[in-house]
PDB file with SEQRES, HELIX, SHEET and CRYST1 records, atoms N, CA, C and O in Angstrom:
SEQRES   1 A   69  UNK UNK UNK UNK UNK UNK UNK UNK UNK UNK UNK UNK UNK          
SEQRES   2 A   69  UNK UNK UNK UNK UNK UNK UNK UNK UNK UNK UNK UNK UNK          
SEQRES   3 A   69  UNK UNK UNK UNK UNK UNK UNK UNK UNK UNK UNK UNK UNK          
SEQRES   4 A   69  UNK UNK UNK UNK UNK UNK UNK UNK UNK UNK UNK UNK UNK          
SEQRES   5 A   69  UNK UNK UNK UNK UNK UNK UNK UNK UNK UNK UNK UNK UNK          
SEQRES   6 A   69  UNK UNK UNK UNK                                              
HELIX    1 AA1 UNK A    8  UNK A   15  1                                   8    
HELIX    2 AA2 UNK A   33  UNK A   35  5                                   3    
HELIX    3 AA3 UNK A   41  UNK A   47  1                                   7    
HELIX    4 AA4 UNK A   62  UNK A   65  1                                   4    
CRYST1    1.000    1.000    1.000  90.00  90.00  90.00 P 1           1          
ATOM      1  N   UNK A   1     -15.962   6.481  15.595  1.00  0.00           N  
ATOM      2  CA  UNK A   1     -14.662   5.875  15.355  1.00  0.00           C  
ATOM      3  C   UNK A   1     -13.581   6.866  15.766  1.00  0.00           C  
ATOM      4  O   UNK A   1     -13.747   7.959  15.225  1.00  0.00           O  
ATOM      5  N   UNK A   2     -12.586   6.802  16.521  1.00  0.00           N  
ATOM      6  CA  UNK A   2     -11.718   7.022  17.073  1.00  0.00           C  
ATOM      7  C   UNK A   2     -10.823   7.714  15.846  1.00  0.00           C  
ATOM      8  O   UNK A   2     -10.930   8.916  15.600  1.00  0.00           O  
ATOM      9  N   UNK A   3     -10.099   7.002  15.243  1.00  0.00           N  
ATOM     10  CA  UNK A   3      -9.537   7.588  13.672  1.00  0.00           C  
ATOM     11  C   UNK A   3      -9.953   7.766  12.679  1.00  0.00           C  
ATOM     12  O   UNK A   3      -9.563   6.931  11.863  1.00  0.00           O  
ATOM     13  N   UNK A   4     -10.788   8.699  12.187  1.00  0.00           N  
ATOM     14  CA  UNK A   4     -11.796   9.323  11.559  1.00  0.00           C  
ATOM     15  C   UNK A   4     -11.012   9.182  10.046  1.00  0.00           C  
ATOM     16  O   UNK A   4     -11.804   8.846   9.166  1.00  0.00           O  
ATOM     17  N   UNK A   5      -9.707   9.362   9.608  1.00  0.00           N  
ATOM     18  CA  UNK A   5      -9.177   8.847   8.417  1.00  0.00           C  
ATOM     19  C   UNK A   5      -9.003   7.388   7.695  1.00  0.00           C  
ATOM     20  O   UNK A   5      -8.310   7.012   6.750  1.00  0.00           O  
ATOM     21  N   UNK A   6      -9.776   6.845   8.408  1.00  0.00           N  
ATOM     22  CA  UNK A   6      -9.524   5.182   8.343  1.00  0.00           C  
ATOM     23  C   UNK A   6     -11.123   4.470   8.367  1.00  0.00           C  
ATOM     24  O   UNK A   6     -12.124   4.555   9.078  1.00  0.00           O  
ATOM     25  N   UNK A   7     -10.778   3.864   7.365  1.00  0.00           N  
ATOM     26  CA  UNK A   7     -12.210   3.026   7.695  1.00  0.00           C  
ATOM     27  C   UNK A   7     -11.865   1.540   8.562  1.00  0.00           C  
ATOM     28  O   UNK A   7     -10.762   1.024   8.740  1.00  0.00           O  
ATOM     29  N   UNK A   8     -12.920   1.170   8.920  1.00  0.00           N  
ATOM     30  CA  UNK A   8     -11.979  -0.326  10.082  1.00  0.00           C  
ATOM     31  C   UNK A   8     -11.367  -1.148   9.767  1.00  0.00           C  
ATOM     32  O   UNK A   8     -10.635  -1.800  10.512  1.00  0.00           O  
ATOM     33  N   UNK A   9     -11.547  -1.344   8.379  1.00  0.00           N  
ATOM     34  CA  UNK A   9     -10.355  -2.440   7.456  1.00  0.00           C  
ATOM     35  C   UNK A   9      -9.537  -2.263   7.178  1.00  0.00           C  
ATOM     36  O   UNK A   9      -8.684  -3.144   7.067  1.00  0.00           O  
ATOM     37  N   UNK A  10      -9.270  -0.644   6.824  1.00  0.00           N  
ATOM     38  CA  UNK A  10      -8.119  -0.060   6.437  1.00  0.00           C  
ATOM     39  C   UNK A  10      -7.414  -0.214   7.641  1.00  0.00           C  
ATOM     40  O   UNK A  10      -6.237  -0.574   7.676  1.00  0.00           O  
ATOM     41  N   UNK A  11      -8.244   0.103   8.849  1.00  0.00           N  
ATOM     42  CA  UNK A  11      -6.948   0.714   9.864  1.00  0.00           C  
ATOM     43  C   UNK A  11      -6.480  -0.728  10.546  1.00  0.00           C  
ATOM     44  O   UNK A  11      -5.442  -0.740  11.207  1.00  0.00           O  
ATOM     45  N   UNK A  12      -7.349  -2.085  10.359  1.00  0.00           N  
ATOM     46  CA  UNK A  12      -6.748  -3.343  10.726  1.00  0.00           C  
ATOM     47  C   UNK A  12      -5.643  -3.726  10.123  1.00  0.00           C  
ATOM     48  O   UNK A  12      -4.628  -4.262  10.569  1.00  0.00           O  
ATOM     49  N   UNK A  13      -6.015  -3.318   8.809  1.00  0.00           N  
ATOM     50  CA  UNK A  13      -4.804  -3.847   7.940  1.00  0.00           C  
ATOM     51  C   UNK A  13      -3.975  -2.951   8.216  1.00  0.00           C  
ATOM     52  O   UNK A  13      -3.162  -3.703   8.755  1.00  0.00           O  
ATOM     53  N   UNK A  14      -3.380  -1.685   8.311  1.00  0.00           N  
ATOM     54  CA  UNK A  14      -2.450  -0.743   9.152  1.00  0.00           C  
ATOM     55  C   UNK A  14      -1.667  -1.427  10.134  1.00  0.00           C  
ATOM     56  O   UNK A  14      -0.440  -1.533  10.130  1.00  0.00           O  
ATOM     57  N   UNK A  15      -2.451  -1.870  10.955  1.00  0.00           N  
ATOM     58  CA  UNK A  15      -2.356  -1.841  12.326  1.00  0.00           C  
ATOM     59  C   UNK A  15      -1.730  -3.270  12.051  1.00  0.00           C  
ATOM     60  O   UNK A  15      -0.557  -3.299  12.425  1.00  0.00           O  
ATOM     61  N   UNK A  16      -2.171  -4.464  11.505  1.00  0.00           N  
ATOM     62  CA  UNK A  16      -1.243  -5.801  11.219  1.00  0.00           C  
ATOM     63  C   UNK A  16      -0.577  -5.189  10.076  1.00  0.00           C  
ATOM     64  O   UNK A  16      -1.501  -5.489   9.320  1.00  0.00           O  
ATOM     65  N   UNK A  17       0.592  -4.327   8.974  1.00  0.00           N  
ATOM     66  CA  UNK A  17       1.438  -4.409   8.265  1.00  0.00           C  
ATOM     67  C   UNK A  17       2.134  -3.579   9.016  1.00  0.00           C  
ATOM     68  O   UNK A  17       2.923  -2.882   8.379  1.00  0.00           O  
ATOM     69  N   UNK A  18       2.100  -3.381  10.431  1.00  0.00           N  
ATOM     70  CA  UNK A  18       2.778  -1.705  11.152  1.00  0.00           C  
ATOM     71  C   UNK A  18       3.452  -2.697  12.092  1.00  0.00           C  
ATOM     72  O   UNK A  18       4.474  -2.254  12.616  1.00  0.00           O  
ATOM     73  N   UNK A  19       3.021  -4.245  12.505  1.00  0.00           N  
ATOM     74  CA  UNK A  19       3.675  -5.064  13.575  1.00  0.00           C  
ATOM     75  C   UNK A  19       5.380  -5.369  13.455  1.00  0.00           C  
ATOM     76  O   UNK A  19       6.026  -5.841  12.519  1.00  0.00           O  
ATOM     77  N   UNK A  20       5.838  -4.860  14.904  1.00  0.00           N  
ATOM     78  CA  UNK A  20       7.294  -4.358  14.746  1.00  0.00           C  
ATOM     79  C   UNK A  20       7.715  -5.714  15.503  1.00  0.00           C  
ATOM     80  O   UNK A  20       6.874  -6.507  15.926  1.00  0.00           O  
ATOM     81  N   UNK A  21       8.725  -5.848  15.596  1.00  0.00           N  
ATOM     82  CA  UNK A  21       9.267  -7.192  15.819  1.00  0.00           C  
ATOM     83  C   UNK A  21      10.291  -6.484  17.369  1.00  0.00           C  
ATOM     84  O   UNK A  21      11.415  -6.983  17.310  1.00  0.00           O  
ATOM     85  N   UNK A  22      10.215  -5.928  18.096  1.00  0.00           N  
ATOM     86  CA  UNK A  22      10.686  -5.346  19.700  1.00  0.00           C  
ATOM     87  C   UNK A  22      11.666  -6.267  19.961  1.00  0.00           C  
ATOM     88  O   UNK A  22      11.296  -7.438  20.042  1.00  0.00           O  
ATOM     89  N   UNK A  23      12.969  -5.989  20.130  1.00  0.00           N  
ATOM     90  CA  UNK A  23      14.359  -7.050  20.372  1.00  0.00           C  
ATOM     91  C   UNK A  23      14.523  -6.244  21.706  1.00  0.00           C  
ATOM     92  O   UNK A  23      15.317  -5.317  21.546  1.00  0.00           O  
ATOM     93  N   UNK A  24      14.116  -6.302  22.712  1.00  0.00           N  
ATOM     94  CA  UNK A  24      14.919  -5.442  23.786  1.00  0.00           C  
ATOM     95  C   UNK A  24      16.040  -5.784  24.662  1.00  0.00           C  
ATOM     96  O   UNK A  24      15.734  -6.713  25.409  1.00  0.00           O  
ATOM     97  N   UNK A  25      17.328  -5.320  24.842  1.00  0.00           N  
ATOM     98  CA  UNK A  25      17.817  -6.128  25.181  1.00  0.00           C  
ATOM     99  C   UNK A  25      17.578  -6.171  26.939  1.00  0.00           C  
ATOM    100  O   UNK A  25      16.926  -5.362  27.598  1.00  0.00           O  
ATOM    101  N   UNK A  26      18.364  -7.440  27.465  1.00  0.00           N  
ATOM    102  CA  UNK A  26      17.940  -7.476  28.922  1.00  0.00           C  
ATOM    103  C   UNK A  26      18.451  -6.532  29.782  1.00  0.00           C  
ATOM    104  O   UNK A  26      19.616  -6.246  30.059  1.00  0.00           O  
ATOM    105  N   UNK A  27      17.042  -5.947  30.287  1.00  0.00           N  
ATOM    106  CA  UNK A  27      17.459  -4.920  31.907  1.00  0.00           C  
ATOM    107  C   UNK A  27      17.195  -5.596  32.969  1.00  0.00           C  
ATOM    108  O   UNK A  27      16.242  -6.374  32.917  1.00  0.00           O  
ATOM    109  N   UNK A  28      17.981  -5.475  34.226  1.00  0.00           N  
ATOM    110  CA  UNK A  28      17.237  -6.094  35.854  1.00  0.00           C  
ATOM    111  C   UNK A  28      17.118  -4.852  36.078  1.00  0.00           C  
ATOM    112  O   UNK A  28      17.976  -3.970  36.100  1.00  0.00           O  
ATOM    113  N   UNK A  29      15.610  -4.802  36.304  1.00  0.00           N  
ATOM    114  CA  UNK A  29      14.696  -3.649  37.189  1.00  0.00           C  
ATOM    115  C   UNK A  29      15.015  -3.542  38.667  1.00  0.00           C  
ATOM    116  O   UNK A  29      15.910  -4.295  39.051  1.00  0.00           O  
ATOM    117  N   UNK A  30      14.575  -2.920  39.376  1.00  0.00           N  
ATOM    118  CA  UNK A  30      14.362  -2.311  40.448  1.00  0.00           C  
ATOM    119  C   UNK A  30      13.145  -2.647  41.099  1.00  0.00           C  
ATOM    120  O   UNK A  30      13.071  -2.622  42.327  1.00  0.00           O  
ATOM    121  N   UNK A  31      12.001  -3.019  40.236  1.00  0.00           N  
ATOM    122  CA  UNK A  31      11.119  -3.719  41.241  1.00  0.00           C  
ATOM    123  C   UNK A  31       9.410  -2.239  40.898  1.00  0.00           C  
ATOM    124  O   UNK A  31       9.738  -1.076  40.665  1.00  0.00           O  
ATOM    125  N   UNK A  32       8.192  -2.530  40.930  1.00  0.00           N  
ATOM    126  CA  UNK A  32       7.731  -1.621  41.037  1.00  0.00           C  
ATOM    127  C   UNK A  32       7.367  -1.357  42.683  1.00  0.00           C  
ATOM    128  O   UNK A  32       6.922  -0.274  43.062  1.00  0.00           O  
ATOM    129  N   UNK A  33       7.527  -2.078  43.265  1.00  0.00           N  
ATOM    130  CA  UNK A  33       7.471  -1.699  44.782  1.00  0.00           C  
ATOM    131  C   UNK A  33       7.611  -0.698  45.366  1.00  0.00           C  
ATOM    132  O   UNK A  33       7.003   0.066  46.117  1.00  0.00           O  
ATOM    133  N   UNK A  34       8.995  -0.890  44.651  1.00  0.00           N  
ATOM    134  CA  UNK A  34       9.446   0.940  45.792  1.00  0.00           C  
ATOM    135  C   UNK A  34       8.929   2.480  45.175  1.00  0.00           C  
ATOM    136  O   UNK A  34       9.280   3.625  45.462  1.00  0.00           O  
ATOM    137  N   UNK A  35       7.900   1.921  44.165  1.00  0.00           N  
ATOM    138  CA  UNK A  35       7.133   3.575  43.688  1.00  0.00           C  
ATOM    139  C   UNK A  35       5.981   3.054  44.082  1.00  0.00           C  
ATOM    140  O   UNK A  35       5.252   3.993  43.763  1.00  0.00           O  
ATOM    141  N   UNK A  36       5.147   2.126  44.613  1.00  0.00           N  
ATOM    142  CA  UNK A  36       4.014   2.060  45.416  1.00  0.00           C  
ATOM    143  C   UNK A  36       4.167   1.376  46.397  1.00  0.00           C  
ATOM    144  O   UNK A  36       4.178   0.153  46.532  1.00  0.00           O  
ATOM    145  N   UNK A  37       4.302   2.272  47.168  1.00  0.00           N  
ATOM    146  CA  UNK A  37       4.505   2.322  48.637  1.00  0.00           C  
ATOM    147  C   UNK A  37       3.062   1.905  49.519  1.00  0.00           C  
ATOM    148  O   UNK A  37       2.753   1.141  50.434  1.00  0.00           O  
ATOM    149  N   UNK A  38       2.477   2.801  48.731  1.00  0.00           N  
ATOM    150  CA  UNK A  38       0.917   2.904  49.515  1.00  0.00           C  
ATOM    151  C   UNK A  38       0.012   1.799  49.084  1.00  0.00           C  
ATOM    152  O   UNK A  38      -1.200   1.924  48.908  1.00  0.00           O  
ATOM    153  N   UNK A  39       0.789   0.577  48.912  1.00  0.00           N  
ATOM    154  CA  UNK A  39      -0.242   0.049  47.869  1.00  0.00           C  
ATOM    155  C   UNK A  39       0.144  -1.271  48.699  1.00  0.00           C  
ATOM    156  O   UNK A  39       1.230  -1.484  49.237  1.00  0.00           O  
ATOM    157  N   UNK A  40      -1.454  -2.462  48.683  1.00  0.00           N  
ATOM    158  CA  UNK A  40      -1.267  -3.801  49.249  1.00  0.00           C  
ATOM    159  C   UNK A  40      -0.380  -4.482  48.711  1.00  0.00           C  
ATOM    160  O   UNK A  40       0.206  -4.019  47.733  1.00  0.00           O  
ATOM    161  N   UNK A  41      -0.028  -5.874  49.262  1.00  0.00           N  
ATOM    162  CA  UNK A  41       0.519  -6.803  48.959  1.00  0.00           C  
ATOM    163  C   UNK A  41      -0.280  -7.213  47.247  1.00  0.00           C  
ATOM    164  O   UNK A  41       0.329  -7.041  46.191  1.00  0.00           O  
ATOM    165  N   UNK A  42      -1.373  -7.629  47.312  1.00  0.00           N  
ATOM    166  CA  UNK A  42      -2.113  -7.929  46.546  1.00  0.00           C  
ATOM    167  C   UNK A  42      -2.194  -7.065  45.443  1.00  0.00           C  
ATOM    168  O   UNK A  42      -2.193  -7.672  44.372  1.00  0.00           O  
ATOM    169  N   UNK A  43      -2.274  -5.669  45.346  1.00  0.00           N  
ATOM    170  CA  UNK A  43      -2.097  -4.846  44.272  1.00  0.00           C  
ATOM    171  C   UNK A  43      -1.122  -5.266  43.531  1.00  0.00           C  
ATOM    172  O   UNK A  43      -1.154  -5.838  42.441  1.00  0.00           O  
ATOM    173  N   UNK A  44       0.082  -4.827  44.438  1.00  0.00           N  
ATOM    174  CA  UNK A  44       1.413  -5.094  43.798  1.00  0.00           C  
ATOM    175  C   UNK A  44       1.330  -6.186  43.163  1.00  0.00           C  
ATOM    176  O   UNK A  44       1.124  -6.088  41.954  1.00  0.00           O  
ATOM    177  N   UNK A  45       1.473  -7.692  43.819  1.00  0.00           N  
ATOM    178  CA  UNK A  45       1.472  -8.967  42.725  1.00  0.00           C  
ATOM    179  C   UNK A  45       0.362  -8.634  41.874  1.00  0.00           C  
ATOM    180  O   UNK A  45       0.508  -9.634  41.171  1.00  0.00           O  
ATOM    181  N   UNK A  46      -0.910  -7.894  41.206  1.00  0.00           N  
ATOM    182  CA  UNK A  46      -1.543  -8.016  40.212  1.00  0.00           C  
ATOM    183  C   UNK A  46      -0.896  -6.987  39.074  1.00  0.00           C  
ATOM    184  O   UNK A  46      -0.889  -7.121  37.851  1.00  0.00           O  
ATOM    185  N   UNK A  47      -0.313  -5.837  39.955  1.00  0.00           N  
ATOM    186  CA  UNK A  47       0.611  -4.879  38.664  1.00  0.00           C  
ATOM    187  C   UNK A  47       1.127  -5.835  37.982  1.00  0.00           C  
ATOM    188  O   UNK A  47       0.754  -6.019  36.823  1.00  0.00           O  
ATOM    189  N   UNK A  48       2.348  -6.845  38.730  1.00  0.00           N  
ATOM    190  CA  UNK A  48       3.648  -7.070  38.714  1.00  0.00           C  
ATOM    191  C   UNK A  48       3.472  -8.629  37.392  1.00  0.00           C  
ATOM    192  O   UNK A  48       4.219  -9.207  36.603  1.00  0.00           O  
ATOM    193  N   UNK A  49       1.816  -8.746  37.900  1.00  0.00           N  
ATOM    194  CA  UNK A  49       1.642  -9.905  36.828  1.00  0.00           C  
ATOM    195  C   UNK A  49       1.059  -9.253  35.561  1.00  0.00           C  
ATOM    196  O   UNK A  49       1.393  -9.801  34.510  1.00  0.00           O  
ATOM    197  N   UNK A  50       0.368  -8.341  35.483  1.00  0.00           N  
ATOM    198  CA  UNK A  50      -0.324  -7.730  34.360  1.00  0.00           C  
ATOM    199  C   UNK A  50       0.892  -6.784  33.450  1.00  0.00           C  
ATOM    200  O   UNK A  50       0.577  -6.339  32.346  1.00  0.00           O  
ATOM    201  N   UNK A  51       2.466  -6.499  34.099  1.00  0.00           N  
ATOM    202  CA  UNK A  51       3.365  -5.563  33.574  1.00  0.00           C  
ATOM    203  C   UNK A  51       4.475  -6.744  32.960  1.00  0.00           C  
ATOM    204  O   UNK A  51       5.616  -6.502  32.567  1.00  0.00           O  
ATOM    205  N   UNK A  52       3.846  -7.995  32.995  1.00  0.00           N  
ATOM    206  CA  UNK A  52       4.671  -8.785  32.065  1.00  0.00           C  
ATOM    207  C   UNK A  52       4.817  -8.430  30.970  1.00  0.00           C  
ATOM    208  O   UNK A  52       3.786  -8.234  30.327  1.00  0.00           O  
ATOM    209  N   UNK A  53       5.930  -8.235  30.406  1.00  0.00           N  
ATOM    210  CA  UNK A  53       6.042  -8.265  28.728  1.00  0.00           C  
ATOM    211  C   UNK A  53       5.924  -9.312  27.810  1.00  0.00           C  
ATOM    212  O   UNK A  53       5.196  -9.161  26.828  1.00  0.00           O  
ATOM    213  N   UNK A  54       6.581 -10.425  28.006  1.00  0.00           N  
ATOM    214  CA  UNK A  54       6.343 -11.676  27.176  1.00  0.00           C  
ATOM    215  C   UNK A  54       4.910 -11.843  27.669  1.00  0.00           C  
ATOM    216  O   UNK A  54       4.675 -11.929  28.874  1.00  0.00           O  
ATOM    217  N   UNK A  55       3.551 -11.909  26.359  1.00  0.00           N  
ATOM    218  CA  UNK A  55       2.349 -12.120  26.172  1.00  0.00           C  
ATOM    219  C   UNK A  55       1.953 -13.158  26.865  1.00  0.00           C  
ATOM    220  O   UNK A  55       0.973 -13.018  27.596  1.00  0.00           O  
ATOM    221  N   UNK A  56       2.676 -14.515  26.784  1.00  0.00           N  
ATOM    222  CA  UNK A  56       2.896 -16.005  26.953  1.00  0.00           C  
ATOM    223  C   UNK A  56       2.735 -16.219  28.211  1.00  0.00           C  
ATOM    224  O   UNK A  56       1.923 -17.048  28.623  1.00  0.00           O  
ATOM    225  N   UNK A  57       3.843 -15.157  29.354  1.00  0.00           N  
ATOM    226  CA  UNK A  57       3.495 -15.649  30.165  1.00  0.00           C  
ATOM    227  C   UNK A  57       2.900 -14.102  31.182  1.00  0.00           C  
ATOM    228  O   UNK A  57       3.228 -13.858  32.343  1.00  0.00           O  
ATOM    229  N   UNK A  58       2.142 -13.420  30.461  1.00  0.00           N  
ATOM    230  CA  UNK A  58       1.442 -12.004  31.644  1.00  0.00           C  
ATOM    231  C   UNK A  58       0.288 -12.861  31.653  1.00  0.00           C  
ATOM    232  O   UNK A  58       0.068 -13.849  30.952  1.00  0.00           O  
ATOM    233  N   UNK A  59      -0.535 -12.249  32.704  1.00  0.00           N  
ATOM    234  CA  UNK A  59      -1.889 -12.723  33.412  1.00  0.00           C  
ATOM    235  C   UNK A  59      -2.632 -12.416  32.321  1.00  0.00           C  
ATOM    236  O   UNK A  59      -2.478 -11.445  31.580  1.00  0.00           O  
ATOM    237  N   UNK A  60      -3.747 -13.597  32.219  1.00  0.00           N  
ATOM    238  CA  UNK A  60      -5.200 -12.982  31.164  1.00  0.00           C  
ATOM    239  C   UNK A  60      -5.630 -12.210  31.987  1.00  0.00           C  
ATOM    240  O   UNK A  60      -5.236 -11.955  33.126  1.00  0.00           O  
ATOM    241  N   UNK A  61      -6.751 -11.689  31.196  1.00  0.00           N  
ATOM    242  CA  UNK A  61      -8.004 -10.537  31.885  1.00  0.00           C  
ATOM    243  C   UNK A  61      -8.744 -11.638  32.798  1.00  0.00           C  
ATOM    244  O   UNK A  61      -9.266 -11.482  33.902  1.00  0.00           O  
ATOM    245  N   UNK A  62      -8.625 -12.897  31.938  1.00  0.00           N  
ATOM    246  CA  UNK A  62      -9.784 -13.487  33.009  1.00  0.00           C  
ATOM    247  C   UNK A  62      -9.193 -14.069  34.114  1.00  0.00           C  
ATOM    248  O   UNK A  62      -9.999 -13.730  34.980  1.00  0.00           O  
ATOM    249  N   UNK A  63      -8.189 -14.827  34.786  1.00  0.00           N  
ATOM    250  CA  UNK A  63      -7.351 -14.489  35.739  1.00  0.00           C  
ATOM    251  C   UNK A  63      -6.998 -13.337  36.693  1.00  0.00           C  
ATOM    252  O   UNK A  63      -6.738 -13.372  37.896  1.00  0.00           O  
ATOM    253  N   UNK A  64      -7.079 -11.989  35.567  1.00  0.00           N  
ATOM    254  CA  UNK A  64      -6.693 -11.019  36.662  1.00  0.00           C  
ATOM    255  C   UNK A  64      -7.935 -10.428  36.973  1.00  0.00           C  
ATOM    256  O   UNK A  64      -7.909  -9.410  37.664  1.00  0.00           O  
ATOM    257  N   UNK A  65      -8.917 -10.835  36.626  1.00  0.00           N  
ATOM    258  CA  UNK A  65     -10.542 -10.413  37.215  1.00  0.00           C  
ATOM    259  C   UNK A  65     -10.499 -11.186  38.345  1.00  0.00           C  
ATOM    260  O   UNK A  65     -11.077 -10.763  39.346  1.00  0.00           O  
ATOM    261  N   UNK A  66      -9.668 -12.714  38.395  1.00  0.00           N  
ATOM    262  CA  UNK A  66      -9.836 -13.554  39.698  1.00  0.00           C  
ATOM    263  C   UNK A  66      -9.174 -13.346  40.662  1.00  0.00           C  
ATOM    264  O   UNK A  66      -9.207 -14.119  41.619  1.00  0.00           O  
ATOM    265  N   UNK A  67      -8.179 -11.919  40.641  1.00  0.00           N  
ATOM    266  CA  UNK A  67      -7.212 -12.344  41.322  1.00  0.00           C  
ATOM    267  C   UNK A  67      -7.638 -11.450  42.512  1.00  0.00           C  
ATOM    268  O   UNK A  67      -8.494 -10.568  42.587  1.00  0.00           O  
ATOM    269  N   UNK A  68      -6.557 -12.083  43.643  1.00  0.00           N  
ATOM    270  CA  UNK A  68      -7.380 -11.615  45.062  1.00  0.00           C  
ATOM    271  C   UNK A  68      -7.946 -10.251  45.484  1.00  0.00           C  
ATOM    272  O   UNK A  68      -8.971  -9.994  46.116  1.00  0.00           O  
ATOM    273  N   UNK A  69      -6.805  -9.270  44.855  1.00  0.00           N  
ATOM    274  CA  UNK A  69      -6.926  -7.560  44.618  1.00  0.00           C  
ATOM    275  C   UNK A  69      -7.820  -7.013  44.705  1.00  0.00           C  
ATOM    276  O   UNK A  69      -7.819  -5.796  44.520  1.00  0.00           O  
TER     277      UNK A  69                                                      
END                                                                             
């Protein structure tokens, strides 16, 4: 076990009474493009879908296992 002070119930229950409520307000980015340069078309759209923040709408795992990349 990773956190050796915690037993796994303890540290679930931690870990759900520790859930923060994140208000961020809105930034327009810059894009991750222009820091991977060296990188395909296809990379990029799988970062760019997996670096979603709203949960709702980022790529599942099982989607981004499908994706062309």
């Amino acid at each position: 076990m990773l956190f050796t002070n915690y037993s796994t119930s303890e540290f679930s229950i931690t870990i759900r009474n520790a859930a923060v409520d994140f208000n961020f307000p809105p930034r327009r980015g810059t894009g991750i493009a222009r820091h991977l340069t060296n990188c395909s078309p296809d990379a990029i759209d799988l970062i760019n879908h997996l670096c979603i923040y709203d949960p709702d709408h980022r790529i599942s795992a099982h989607h981004a296992l499908q994706h062309p990349y």
